[in-house]
Structures are given as C-alpha cells and as structure tokens.
C-alpha positions in Angstrom: 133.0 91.1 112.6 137.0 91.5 111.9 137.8 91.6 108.3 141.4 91.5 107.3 142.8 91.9 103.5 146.3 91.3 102.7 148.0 92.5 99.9 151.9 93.0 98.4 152.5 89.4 97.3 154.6 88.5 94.5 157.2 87.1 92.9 160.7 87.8 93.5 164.6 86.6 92.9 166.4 84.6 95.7 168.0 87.6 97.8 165.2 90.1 97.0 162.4 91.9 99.6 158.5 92.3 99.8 156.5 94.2 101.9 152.9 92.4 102.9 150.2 94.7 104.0 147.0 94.0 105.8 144.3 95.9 106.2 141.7 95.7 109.4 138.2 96.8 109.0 135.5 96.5 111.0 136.8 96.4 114.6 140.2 95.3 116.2 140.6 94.7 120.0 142.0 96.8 122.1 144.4 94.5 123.5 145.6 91.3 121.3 147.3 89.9 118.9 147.9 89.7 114.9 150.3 87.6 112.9 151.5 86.1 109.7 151.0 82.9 108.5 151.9 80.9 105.3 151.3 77.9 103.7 153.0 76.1 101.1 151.1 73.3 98.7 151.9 70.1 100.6 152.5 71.5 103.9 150.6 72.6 106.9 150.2 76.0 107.4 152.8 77.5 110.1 153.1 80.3 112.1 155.9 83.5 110.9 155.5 86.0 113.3 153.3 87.3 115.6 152.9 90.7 117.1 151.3 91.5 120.8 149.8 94.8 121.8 148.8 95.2 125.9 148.2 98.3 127.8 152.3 98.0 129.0 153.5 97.5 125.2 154.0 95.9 121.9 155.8 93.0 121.5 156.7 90.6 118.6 158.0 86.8 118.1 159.4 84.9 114.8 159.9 81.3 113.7 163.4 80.4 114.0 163.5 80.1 109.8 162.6 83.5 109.7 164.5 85.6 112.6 167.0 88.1 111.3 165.5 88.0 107.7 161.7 89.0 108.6 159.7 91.8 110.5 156.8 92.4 111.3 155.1 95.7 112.9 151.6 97.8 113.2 150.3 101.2 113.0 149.4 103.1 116.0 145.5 101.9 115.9 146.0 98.3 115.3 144.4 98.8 111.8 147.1 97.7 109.5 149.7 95.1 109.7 152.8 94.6 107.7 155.5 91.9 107.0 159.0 93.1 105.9 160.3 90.0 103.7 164.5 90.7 103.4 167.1 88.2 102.0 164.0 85.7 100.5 164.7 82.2 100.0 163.1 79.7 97.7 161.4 77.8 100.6 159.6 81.3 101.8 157.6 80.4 98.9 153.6 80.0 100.4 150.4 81.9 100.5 150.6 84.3 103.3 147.5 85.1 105.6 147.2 88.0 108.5 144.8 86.8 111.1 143.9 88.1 114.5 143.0 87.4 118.1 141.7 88.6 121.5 144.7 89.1 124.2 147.7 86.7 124.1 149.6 85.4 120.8 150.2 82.2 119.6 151.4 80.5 116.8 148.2 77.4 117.0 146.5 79.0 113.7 143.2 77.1 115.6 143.3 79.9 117.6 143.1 83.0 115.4 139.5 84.1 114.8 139.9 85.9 112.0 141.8 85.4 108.8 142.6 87.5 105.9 141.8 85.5 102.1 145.8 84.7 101.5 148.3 86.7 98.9 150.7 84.8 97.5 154.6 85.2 97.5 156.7 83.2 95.0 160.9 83.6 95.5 162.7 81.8 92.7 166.3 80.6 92.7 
C-alpha cells in the first residue's frame, strides 16, 4: 500500500512563502496522478493543484484562487511531491493533504486512494 507524509506546514505573515513536502513510500504508479488538497474548519475539503505524469509528459492544473501564487512539481521517480506557497493570504489558511491516484487527475477527493495524514498551514493578516 501507498503511504504519503507531508510535512513543511506552518505559520506565516500575509505576503510570506512555504514549501509543503510529501514523501511516497511504498509504491507509486507508473503513470498517475498526485495533488494537494486543503481543508479549512467549516469547509469542505477542495482541490489546489494537481499534477499528471504519462509516458508523453508531466502536466499540472490549479484552482483559480491559487493560479499565479502556487506551484506544484515532483521529482524524477514520482517519490516526493512539493507545493510552492508564494504571496499567502489569510484564507489559504487549511490543513493540507497530498494524495494520489492511478492514471488521470481530478480534483473529486473521492477519487484519490491514498492520502497523506494533513500538515497544517496558518497565514495571519
């Protein structure tokens, strides 16, 4: 079984950066997908971005809230995943999770098989 552990989270000033790192052990596909998710108390938990590795190449895909501000990327072997967090706002405040699945992305968490156990990120004003 997949295993993912995230770690990174914190707590930041309006304006400030974070980098979110998740680590893949046991096995990873050779073709999928991984993202980021996040959920804040109250809320349902919503996609952030998602990235898509095939045989042609890797591709990725960002909520609208976050486009311009977020990135995400992988390492060569699928085995780690990160999240750049630039320009942070108040309301990127959540609990963060990497999760995975087998060929094409999404951003239905129902669809992810495996999840990582959360790491929180707190952005004050």
């Amino acid at each position: 079984q997949v295993h993912l552990v995230e770690s990174g989270g914190g707590s930041v000033q309006a304006g400030g950066s974070l980098s979110l790192s998740c680590a893949v052990s046991g096995y990873t596909y050779s073709a999928g997908c991984m993202g980021w998710f996040r959920q804040s108390p109250g809320k349902e938990r919503e996609g952030v971005a998602t990235i898509y590795s095939t045989y042609i190449g890797v591709y990725s895909s960002y909520a609208d809230s976050v486009k311009g501000r977020l990135t995400i990327s992988r390492d060569n072997t699928g085995k780690s995943l990160y999240l750049q967090m630039n320009s942070l706002k108040p309301e990127d405040t959540a609990t963060y999770y990497c999760a995975a699945k087998r060929l094409s992305c999404s951003f239905a968490d129902s669809q992810f098989a495996y999840w990582g156990q959360g790491t929180q990120v707190t952005v004050s004003s």
